[in-house]
gemmi code that builds the backbone of each chain (N, CA, C; Angstrom):
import gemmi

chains = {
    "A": [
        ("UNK", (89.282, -81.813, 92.144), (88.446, -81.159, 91.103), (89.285, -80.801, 89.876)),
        ("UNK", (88.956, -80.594, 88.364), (89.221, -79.968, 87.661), (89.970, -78.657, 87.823)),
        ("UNK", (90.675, -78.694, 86.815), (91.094, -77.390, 86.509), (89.836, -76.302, 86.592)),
        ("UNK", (89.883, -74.908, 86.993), (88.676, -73.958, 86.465), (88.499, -73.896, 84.839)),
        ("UNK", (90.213, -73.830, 84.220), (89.703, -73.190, 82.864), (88.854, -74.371, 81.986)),
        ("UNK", (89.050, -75.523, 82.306), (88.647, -76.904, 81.682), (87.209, -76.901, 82.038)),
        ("UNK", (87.177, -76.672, 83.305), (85.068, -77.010, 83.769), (85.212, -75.290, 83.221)),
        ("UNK", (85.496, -74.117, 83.308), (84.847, -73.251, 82.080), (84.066, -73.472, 81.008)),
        ("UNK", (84.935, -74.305, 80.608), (84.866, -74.367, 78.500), (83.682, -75.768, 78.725)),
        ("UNK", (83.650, -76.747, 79.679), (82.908, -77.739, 79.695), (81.463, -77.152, 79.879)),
        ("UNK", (81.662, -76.329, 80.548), (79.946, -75.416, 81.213), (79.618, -74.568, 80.355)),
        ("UNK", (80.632, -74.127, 79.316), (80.172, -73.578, 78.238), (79.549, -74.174, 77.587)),
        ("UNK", (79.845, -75.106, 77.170), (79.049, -75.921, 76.388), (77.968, -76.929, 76.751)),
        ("UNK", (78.278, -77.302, 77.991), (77.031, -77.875, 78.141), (75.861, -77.731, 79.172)),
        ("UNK", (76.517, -76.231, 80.036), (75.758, -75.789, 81.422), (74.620, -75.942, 81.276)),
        ("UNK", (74.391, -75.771, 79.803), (72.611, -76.024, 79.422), (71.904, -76.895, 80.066)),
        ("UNK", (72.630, -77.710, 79.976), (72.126, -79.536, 80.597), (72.175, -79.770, 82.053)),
        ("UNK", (72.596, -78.964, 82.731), (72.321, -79.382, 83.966), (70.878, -78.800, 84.395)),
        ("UNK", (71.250, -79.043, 85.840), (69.951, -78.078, 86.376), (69.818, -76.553, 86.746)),
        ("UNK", (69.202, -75.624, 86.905), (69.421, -74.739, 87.536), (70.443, -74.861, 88.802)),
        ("UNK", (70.028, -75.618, 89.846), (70.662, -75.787, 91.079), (71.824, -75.824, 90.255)),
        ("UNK", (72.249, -77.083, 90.059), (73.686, -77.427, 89.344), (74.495, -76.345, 88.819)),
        ("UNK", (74.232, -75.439, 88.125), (73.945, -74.264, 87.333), (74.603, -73.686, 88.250)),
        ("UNK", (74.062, -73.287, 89.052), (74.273, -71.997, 90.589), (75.566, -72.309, 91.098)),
        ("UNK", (75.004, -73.216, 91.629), (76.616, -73.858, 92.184), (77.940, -73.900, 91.075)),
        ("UNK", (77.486, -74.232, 90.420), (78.795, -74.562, 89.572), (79.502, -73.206, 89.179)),
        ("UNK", (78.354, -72.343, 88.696), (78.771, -70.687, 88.342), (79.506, -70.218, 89.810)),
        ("UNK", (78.572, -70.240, 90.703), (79.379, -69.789, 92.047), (81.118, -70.387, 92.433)),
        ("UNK", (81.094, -71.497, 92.273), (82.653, -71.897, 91.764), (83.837, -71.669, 90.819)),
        ("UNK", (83.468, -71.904, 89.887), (84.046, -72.093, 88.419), (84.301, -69.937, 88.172)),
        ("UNK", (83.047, -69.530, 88.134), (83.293, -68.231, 87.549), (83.219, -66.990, 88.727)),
        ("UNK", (82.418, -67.478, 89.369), (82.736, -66.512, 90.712), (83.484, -66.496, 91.981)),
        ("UNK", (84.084, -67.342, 91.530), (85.841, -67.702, 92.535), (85.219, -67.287, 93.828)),
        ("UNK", (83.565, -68.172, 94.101), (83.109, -68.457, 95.482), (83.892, -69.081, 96.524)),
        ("UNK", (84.227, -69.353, 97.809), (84.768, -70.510, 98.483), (83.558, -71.507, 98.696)),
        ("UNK", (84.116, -72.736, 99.007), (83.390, -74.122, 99.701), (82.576, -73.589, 100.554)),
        ("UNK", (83.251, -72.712, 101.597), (82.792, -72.458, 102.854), (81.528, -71.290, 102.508)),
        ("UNK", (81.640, -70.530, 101.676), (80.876, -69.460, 101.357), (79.735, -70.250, 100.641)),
        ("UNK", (79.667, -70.918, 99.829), (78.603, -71.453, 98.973), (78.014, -72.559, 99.808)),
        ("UNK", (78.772, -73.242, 101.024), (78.031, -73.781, 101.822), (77.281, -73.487, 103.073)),
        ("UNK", (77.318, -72.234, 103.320), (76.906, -71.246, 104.048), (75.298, -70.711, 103.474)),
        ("UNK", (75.891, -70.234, 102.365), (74.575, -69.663, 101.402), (73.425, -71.082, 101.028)),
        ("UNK", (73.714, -71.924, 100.789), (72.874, -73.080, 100.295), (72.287, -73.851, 101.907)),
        ("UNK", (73.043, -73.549, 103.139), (72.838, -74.489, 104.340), (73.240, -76.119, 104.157)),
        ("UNK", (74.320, -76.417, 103.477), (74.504, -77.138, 103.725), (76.063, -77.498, 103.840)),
        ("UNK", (77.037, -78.148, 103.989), (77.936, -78.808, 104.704), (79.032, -78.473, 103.301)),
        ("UNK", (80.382, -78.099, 103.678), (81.364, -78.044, 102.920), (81.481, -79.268, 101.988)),
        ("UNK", (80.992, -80.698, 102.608), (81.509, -81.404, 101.707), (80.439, -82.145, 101.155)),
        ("UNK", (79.534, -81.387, 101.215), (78.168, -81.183, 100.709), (78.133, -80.411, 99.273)),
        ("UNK", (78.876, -79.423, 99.326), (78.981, -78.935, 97.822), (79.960, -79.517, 97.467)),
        ("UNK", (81.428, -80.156, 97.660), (82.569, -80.306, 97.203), (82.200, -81.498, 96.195)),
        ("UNK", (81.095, -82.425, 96.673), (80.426, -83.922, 96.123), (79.890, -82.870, 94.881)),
        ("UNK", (79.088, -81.941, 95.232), (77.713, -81.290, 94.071), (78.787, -81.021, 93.114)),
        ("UNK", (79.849, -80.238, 93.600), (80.557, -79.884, 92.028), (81.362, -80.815, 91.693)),
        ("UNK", (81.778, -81.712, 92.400), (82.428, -82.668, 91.869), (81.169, -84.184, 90.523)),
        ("UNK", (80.172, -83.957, 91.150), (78.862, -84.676, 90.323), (78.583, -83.779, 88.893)),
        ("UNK", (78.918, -82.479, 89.048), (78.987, -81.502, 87.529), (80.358, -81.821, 86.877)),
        ("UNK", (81.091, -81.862, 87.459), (82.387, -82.518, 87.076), (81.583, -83.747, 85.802)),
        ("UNK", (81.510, -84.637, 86.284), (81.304, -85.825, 86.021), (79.821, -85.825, 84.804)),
        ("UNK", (79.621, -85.158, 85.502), (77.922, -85.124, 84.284), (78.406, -84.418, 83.222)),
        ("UNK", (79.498, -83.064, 83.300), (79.677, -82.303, 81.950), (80.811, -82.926, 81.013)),
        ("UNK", (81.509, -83.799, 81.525), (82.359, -84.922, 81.041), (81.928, -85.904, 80.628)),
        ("UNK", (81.263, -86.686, 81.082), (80.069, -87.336, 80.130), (79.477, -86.828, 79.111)),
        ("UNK", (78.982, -85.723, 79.138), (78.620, -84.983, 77.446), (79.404, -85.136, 76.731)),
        ("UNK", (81.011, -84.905, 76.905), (82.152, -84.225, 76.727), (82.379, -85.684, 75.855)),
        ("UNK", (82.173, -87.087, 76.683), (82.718, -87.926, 75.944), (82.208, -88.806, 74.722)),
        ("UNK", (80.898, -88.233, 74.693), (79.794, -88.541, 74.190), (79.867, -87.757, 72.890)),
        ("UNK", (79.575, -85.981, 72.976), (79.512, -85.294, 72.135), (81.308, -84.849, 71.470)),
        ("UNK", (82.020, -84.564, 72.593), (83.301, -83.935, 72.126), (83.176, -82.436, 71.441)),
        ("UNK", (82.644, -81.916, 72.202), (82.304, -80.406, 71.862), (83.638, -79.699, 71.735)),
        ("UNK", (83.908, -79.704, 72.970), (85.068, -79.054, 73.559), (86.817, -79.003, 72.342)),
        ("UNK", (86.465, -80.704, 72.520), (87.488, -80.944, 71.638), (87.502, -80.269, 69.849)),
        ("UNK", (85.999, -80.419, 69.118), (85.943, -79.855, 68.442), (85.902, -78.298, 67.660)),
        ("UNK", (85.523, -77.761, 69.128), (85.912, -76.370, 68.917), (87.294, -75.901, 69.001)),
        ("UNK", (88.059, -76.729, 69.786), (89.687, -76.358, 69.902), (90.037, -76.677, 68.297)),
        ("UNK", (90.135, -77.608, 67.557), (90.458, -78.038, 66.716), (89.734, -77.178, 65.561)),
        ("UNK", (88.455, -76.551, 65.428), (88.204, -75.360, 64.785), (88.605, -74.441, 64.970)),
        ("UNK", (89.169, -73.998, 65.892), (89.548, -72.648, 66.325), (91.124, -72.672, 66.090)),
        ("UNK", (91.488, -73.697, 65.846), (92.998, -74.367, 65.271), (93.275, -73.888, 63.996)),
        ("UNK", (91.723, -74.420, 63.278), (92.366, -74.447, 61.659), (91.808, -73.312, 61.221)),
        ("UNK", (90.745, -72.222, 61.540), (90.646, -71.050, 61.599), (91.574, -70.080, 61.522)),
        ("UNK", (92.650, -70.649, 62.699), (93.268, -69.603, 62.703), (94.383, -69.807, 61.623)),
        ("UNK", (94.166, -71.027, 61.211), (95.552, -71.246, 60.070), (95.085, -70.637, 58.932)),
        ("UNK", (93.571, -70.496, 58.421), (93.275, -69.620, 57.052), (93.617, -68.363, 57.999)),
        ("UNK", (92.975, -67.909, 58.822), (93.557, -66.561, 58.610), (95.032, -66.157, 58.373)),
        ("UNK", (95.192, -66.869, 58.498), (97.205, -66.298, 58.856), (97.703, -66.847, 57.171)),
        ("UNK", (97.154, -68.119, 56.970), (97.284, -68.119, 55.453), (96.860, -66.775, 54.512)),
        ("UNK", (95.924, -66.555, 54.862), (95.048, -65.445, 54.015), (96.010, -63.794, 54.328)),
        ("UNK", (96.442, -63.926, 55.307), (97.638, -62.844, 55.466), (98.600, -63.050, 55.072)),
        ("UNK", (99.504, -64.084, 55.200), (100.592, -64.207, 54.310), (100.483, -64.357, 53.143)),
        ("UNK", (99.527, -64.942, 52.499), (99.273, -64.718, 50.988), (99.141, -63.054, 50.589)),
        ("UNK", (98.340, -62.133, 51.678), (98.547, -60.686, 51.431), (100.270, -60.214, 50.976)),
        ("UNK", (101.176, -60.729, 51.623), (102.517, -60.322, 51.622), (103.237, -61.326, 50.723)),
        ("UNK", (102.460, -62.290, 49.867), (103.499, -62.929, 49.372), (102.815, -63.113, 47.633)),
        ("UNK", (101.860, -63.211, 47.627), (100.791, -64.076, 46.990), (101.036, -65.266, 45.823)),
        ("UNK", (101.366, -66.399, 46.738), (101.624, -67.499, 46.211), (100.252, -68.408, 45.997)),
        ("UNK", (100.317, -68.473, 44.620), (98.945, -69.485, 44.669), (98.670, -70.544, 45.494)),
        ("UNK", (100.087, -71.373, 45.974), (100.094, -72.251, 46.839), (98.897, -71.919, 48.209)),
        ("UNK", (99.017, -71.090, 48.392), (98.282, -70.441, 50.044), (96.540, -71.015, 49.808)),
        ("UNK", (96.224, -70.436, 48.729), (95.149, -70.875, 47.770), (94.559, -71.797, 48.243)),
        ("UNK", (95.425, -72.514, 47.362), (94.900, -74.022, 47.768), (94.822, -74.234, 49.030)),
        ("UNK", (95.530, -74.053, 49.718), (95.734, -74.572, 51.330), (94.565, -73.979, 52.022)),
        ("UNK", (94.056, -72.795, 51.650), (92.891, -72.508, 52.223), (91.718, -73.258, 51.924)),
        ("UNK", (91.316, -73.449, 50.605), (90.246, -74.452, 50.369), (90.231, -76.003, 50.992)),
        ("UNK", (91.822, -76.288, 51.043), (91.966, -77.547, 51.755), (91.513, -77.502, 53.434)),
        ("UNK", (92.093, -76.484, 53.998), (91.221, -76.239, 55.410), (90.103, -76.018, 55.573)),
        ("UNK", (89.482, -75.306, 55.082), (88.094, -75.174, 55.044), (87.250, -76.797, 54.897)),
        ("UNK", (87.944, -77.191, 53.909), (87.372, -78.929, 53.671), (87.439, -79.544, 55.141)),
        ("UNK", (88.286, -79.472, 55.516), (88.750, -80.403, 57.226), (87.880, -79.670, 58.184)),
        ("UNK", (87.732, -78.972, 58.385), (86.367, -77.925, 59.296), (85.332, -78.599, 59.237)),
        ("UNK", (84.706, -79.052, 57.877), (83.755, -79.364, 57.780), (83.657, -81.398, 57.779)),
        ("UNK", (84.904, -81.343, 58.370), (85.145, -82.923, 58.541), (84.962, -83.483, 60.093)),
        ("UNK", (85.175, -82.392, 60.627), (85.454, -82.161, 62.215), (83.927, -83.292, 62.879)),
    ],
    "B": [
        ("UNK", (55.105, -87.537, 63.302), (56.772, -87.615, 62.815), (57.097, -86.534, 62.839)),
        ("UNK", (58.737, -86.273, 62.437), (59.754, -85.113, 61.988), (59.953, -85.662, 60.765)),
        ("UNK", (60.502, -85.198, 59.323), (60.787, -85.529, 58.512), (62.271, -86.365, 58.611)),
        ("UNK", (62.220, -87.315, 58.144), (63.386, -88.083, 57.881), (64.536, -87.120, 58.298)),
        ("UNK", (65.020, -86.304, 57.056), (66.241, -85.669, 57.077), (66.474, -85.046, 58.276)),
        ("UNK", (65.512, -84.342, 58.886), (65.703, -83.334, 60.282), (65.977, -84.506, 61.039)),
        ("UNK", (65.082, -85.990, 61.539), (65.679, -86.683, 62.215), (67.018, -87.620, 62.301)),
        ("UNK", (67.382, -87.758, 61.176), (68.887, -87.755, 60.742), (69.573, -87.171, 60.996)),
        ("UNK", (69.500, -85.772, 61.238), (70.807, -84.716, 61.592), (70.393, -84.909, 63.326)),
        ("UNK", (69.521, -84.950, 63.867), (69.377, -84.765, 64.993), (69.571, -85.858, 66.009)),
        ("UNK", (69.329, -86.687, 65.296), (70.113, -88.516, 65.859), (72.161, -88.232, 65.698)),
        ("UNK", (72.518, -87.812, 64.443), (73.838, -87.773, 64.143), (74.448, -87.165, 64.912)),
        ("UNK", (73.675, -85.446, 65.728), (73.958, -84.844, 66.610), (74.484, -85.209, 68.260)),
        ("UNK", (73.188, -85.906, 68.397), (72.777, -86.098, 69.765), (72.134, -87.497, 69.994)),
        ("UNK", (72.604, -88.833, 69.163), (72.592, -89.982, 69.201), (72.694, -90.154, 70.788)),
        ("UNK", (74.109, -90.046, 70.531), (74.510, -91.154, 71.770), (74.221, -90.393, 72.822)),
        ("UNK", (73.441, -89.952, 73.097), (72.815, -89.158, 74.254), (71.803, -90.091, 74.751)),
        ("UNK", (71.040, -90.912, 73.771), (69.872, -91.837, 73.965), (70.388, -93.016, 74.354)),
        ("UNK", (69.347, -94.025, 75.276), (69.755, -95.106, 75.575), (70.155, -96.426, 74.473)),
        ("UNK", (70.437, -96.978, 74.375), (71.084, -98.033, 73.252), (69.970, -98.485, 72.556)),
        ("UNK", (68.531, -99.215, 73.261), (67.286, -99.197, 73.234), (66.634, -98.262, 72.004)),
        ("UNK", (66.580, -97.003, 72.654), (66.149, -95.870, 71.727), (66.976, -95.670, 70.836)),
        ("UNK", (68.181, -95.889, 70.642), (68.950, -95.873, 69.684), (68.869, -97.156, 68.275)),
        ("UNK", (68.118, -97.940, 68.799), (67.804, -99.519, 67.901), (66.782, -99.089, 67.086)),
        ("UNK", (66.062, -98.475, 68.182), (64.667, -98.172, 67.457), (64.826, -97.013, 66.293)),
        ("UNK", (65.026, -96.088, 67.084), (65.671, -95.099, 66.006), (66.187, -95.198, 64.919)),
        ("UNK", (67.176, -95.747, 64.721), (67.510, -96.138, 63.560), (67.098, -97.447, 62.528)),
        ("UNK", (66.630, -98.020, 63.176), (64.961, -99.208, 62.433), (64.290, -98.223, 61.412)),
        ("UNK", (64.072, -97.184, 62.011), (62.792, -95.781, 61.605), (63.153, -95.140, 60.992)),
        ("UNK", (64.650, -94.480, 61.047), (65.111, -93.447, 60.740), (66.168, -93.862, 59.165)),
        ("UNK", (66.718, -94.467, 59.704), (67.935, -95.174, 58.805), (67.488, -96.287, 57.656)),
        ("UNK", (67.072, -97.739, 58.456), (67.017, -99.034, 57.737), (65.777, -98.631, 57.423)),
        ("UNK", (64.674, -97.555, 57.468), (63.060, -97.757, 56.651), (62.389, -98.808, 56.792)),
        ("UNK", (62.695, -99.042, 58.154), (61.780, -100.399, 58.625), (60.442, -99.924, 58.899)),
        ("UNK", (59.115, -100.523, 59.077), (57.624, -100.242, 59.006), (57.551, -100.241, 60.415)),
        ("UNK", (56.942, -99.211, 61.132), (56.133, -99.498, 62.750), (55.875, -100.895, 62.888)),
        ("UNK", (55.095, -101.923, 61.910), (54.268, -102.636, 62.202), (55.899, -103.836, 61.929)),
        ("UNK", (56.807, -103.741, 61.409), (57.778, -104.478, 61.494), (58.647, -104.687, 62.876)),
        ("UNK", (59.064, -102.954, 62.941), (59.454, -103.337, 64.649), (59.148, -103.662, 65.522)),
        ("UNK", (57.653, -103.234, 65.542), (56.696, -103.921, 66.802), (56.400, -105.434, 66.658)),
        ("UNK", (56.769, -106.007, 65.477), (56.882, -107.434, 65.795), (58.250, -108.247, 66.336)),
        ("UNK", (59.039, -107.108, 65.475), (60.377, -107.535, 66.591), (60.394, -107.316, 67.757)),
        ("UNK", (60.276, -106.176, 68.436), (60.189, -105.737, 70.085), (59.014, -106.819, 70.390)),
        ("UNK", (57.892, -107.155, 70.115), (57.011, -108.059, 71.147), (56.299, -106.874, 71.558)),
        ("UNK", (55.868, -105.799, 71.138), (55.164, -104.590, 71.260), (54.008, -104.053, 70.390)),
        ("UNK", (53.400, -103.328, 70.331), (51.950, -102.690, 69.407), (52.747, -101.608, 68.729)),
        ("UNK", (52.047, -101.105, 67.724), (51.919, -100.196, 66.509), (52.234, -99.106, 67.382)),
        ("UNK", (51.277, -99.291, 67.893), (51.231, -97.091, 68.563), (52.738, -97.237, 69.821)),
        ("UNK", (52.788, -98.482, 70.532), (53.957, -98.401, 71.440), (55.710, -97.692, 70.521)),
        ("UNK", (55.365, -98.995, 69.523), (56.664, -97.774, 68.591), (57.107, -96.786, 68.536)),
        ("UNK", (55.660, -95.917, 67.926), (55.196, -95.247, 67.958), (55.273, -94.110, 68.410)),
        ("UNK", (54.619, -94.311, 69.926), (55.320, -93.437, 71.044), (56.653, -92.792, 71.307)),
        ("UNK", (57.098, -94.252, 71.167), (59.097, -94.610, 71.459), (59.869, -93.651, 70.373)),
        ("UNK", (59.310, -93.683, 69.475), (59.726, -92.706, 68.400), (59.731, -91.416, 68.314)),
        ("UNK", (58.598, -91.289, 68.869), (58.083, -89.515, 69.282), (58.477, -89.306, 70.730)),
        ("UNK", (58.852, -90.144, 71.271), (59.526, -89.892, 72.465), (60.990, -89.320, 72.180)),
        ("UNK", (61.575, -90.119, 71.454), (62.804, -90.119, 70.680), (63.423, -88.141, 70.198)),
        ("UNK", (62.525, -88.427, 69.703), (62.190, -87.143, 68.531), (62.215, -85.713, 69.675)),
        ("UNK", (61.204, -85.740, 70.490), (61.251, -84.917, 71.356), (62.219, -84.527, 72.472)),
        ("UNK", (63.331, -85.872, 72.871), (64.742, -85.859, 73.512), (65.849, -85.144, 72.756)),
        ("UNK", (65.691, -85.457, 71.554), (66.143, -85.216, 70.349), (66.185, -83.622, 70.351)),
        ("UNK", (65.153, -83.023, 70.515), (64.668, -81.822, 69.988), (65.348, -81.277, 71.113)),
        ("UNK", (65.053, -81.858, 72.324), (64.924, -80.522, 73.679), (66.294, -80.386, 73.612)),
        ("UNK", (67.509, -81.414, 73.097), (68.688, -81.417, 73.198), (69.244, -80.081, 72.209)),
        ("UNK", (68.477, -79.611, 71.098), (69.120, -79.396, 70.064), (68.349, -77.638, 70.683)),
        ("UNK", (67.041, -77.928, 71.558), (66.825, -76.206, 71.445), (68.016, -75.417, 72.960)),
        ("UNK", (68.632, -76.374, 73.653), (69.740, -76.320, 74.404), (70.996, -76.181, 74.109)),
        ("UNK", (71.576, -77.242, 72.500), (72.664, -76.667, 72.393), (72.936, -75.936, 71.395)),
        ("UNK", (71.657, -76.310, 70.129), (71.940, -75.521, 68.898), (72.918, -76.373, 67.984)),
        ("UNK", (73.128, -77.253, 68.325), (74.519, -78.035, 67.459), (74.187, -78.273, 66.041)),
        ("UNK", (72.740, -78.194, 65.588), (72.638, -78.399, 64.290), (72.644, -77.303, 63.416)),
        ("UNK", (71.924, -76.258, 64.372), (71.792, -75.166, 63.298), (73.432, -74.571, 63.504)),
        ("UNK", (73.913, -74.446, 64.624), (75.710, -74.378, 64.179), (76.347, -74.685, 63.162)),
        ("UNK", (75.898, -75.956, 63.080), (76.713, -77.243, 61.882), (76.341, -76.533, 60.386)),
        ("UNK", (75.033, -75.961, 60.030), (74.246, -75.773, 59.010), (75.004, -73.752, 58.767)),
        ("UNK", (75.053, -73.610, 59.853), (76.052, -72.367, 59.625), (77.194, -71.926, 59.412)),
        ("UNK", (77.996, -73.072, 59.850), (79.358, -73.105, 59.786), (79.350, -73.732, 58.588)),
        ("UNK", (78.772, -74.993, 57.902), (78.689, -75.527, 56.655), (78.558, -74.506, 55.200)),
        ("UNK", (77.841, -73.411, 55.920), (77.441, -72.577, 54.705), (78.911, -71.139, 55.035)),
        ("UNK", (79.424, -71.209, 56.070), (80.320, -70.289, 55.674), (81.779, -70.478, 55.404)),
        ("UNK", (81.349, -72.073, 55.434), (82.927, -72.110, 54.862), (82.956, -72.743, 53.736)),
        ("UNK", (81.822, -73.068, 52.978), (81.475, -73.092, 51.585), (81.487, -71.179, 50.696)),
        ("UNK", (80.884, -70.712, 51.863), (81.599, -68.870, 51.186), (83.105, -69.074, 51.155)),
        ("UNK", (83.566, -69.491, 51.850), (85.260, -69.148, 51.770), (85.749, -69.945, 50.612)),
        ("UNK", (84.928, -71.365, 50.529), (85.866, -71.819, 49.464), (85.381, -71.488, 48.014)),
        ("UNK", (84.087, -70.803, 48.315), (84.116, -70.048, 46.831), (84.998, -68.983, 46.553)),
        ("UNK", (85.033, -68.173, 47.580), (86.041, -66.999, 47.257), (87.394, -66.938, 47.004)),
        ("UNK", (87.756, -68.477, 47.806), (89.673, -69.013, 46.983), (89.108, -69.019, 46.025)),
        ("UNK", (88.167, -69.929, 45.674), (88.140, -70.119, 43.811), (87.843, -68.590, 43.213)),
        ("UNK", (87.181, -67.780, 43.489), (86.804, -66.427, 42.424), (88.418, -66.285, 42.826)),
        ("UNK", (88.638, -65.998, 43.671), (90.243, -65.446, 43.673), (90.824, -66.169, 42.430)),
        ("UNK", (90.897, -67.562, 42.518), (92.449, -67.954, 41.687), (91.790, -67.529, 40.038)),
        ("UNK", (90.579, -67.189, 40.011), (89.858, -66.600, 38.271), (89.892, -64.799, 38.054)),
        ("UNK", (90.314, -63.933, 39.247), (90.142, -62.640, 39.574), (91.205, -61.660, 40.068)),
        ("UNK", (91.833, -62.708, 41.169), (92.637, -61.751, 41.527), (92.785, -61.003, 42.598)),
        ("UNK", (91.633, -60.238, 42.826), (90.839, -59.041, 43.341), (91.334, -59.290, 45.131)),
        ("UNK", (91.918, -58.614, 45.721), (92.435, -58.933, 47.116), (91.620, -58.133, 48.228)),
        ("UNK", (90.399, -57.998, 47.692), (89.005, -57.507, 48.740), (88.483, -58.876, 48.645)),
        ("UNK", (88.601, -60.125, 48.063), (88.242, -61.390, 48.346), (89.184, -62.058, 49.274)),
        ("UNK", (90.511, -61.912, 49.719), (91.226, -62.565, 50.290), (90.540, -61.709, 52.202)),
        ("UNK", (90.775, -60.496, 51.479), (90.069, -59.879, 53.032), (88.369, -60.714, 53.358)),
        ("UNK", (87.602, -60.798, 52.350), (86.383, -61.381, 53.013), (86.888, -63.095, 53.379)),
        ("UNK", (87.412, -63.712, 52.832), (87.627, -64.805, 53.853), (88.367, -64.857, 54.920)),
        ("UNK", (88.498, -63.848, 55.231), (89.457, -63.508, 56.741), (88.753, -63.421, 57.670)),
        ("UNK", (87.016, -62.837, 56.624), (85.854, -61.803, 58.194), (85.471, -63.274, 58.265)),
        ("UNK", (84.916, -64.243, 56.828), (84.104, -65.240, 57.553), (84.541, -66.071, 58.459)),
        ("UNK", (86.098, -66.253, 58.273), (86.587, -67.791, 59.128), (86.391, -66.821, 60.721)),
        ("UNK", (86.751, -65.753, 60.824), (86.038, -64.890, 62.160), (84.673, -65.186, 62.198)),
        ("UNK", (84.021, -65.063, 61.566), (82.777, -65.271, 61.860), (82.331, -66.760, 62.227)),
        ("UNK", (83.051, -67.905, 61.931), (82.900, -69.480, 62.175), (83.172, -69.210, 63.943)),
        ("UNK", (84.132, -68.586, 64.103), (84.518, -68.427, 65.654), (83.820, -67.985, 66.768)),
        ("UNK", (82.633, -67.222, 65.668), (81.338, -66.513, 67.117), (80.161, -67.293, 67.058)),
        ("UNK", (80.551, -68.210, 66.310), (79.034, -69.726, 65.944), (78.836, -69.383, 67.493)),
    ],
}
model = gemmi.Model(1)
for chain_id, residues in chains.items():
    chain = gemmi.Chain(chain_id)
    for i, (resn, *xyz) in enumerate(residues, 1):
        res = gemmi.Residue()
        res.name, res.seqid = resn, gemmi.SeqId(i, " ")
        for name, pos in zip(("N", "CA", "C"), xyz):
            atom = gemmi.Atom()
            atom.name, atom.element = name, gemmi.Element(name[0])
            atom.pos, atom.b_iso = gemmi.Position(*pos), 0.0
            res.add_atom(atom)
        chain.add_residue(res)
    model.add_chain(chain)
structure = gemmi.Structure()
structure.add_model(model)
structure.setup_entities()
């Protein structure tokens, strides 16, 4: 299986799209640090009965993933975000027009994403 | 129908979500301004079958967008980082360093899209 923090950020964005069921299970894994054995207990069915189910969310929220690139695009906003801010602070302590520019230039690439 | 432009952003969104099929058609309709009564002579199909396929389209389209929101995101984030790059510019005509602080809140604010 995935990393947790990776199917996190994937179910963030696209948990929408599954099913409820899918949904359950996957939350019971991913965010409620359920066991196999516990979530296959609760549902009645077989350890490797869920290990397939979340491994099929695996695969379905990665498919969005390769399709849309959500994931990727929010890292890469949240990248250059943080470079105006920190621009916009060091321009507080320095104030070079240069910074200026560099902010309008990021802002441009955000909206390129 | 949806108006052109809304189905433009919402194909650009969540295109490749549709089958290749619906994706031909779609953009026959959407894009090249081809006539119902044109495609349906290409497909080997009727007026209203298009038709359908289109408003079928439209409505995949939609359920995708009231799930992830990706457009009205796009249309929000578009408009706040058009605030920021107005406010480099009043800056480099002003000065005034309560403008360097408001593009600090908005690029925060791109981050809670």
């Amino acid at each position: 299986m995935k990393a947790i923090g990776e199917q996190a950020m994937l179910y963030d964005f696209y948990g929408e799209l599954l099913t409820q069921r899918q949904r359950q299970i996957y939350e019971d894994v991913v965010f409620d640090d359920m066991s196999l054995g516990e979530i296959a207990q609760e549902l009645g069915i077989s350890r490797q009965g869920v290990h397939d189910l979340v491994k099929r969310c695996d695969r379905i929220l990665e498919s969005y993933e390769e399709k849309l690139r959500l994931v990727e695009k929010f890292r890469l906003t949240r990248e250059k975000v943080g470079q105006i801010r920190q621009l916009a602070e060091d321009y507080r302590s320095g104030g070079d027009f240069g910074l200026i520019d560099e902010i309008e230039r990021i802002a441009g690439d955000i909206m390129d994403l």
